[in-house]
Each structure stands twice: as structure tokens, then as C-alpha cells.
TORKE-406882 format. One record per residue (C-alpha): residue in one letter; x, y, z; residue number from 1. Coordinates in steps of 0.25 Angstrom, whole numbers. Each point is the difference from the previous one (the first is absolute). Layout:
TORKE-406882
["A" [X Y Z] NUM]
...
end
This chain:
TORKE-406882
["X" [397 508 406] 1]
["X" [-10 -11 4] 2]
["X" [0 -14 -2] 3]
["X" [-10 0 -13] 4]
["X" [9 11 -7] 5]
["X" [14 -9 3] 6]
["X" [-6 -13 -4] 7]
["X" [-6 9 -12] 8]
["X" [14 4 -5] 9]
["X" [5 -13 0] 10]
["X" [-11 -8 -6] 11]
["X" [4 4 -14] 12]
["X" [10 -10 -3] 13]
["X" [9 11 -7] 14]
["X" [0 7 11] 15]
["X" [3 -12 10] 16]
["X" [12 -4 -10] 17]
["X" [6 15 -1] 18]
["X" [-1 3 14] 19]
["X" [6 -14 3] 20]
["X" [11 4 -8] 21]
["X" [3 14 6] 22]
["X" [0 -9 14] 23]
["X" [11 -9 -5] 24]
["X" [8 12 -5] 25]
["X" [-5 5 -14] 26]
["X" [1 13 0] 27]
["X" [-1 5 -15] 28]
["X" [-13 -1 -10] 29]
["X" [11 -10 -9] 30]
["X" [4 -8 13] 31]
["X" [-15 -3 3] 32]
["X" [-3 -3 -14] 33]
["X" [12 -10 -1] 34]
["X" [-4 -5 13] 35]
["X" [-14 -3 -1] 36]
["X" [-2 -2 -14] 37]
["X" [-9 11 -1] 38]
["X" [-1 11 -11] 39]
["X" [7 13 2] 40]
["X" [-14 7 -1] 41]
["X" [-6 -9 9] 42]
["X" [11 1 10] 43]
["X" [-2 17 -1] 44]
["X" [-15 -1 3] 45]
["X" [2 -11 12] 46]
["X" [11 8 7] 47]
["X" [-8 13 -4] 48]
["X" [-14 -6 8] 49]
["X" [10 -7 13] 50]
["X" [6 14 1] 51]
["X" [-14 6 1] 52]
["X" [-4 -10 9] 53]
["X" [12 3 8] 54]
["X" [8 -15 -2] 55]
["X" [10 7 -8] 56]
["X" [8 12 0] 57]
["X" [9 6 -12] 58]
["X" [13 6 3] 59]
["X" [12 4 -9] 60]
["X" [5 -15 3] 61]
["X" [-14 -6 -3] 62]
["X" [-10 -6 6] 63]
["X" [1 -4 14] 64]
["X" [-13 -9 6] 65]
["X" [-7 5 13] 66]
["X" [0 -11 9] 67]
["X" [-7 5 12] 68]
["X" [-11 3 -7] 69]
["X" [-3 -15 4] 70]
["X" [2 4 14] 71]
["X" [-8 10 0] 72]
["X" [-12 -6 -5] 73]
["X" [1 -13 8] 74]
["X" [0 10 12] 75]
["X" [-11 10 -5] 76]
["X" [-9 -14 -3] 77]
["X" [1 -3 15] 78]
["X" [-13 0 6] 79]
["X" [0 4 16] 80]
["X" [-1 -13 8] 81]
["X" [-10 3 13] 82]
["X" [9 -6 11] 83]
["X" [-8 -11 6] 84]
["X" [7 2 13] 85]
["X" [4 15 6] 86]
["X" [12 -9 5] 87]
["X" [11 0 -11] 88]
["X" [3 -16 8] 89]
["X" [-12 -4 -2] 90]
["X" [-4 6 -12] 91]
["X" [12 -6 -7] 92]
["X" [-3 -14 6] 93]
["X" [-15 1 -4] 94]
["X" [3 3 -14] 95]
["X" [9 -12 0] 96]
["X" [-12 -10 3] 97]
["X" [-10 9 -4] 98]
["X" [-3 3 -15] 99]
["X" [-13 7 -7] 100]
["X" [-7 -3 11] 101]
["X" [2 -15 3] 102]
["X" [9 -8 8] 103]
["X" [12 -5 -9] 104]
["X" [5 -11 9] 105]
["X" [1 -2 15] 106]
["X" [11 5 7] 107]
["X" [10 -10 7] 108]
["X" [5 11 10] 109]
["X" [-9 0 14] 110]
["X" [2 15 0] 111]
["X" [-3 4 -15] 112]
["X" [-11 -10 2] 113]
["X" [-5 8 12] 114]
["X" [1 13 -9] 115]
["X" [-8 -8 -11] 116]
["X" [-10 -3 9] 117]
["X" [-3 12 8] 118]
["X" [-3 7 -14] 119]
["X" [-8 -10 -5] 120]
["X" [-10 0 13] 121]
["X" [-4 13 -3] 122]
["X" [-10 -6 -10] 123]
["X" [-6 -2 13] 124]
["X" [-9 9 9] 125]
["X" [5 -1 15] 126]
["X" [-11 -5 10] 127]
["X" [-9 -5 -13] 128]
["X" [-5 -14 -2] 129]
["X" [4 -7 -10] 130]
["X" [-5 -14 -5] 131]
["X" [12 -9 -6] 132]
["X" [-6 0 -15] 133]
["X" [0 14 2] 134]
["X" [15 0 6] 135]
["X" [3 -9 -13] 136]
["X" [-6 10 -10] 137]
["X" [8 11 6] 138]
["X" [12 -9 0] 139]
["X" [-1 -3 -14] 140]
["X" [3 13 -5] 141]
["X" [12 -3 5] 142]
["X" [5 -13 -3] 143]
["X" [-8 -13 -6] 144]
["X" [5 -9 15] 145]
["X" [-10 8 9] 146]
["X" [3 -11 8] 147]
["X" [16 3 5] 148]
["X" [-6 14 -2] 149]
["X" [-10 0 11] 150]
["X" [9 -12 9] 151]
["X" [11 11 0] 152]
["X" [-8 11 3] 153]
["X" [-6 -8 13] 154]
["X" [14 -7 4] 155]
["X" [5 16 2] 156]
["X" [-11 3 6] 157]
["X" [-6 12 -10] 158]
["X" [-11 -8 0] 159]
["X" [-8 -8 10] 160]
["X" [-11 -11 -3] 161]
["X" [-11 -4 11] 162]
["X" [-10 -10 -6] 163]
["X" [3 3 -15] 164]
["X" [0 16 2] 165]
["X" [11 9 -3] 166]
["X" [3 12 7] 167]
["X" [13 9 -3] 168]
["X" [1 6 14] 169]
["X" [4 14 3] 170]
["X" [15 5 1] 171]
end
């Protein structure tokens, strides 16, 4: 089952209602009716279409509701995250700071910072010249204060500026 089909089966509101009833412990066409206010006939062709679906199952007992379907479906609707470090450390530290491509918040850890830092100067060539509107532009991908940006990057030294010029050196 995918999303669209479990959001499909529910967005009936009979449907919604009687499985909402076999969750809370309806477990007979007559208990659902009486619990949700529904018709017997409509409460027959609800529980027939969630049973289809595969929300429902009919025993001797009753109905019985098919929790993990949910599960299921949030897992199956995952989509596969490129780790943005081969580092599972890193990697889970960048994703703390770093969302949809944009730096969130600084860190206030000096090594996460470092972490932060080192992923982000890779915008940069090593040995390239860059002039410091073209350092801004670059750094505002990142984050709208350039400026801490571009002082941090400097201060640790990933960085160098001679004259207005940036370098990212080598190693």
C-alpha cells in the first residue's frame, strides 16, 4: 500500500468513522453502527472497501483494524537521504546545522563548528582567487550573515585573505 491509497481509504468519512470504530474495539456491523451513527448498509460497504484496502480484517470475532499498515506506509514513503558526510559523526552533526541546503543556525560547539565549516568550504576551489563579493555570493547560499560566515572561515584558517583575495589552500 502507498500513501495515496491509505490516505484514499480514509478520506471518506464513513470510512474514517467505521474504522475509527473497529480501532476502539467495534468489532460487529451492529457495534459500529451504534458506535458511529452510521447506517448498517453503509457500515457493510465501509468495512467491505477498508478490508480491500487492507485496514481491515474480518474474522469469526469481527473486525480487527490493521495498524501497521501505517507503519508500513510511513516507511515505504521514505525517501533515501544522500549522506552529506561518509562519516556517520559528521554526517549526523551536519544534518543537525545543515538543512535543504542552508545553514540552519550556527553551531556553539568549537568542534561541530569545525565540522560545519570544513563542509561548507568546499564551495571553494583550493588555490583559486576569489574576490570578497564573490566569497559573499558563495556564502549566501549558505546563510543570509556572509559576514560570521566568511570571519569564521578565515579565523580557522580554511580560508586565507591577502589584499581582499581569497584563497582556500590545499589539504
Amino acid at each position: 500500500m502507498n500513501a495515496d491509497l491509505l490516505c484514499g481509504s480514509l478520506a471518506e468519512p464513513s470510512r474514517l468513522r467505521t474504522y475509527s470504530a473497529v480501532v476502539l474495539g467495534a468489532r460487529t456491523p451492529d457495534q459500529i453502527a451504534a458506535a458511529t451513527g452510521l447506517s448498517p448498509a453503509v457500515v457493510g460497504k465501509s468495512a467491505q472497501r477498508l478490508i480491500k484496502t487492507g485496514l481491515l480484517t474480518a474474522t469469526a470475532d469481527g473486525f480487527h483494524a490493521v495498524e501497521d499498515v501505517f507503519k508500513e506506509v510511513a516507511r515505504s514513503g521514505r525517501r533515501e537521504v544522500e549522506p552529506l558526510d561518509p562519516d556517520p559523526a559528521r554526517d549526523a552533526v551536519l544534518r543537525a546545522f545543515i538543512r535543504d541546503g542552508r545553514l540552519t543556525h550556527f553551531p556553539t560547539f568549537p568542534a561541530k563548528t569545525r565540522i560545519v565549516l570544513e563542509y561548507l568550504v568546499q564551495s571553494f576551489e583550493p588555490n583559486r582567487a576569489y574576490p570578497e563579493s564573490e566569497v559573499n555570493t558563495i556564502l549566501n547560499t549558505w546563510h543570509e550573515d556572509h559576514a560570521a560566515l566568511r570571519r569564521l572561515l578565515v579565523d580557522n584558517r580554511l580560508l586565507t585573505r591577502t589584499d581582499g583575495i581569497y584563497h582556500r589552500p590545499t589539504g
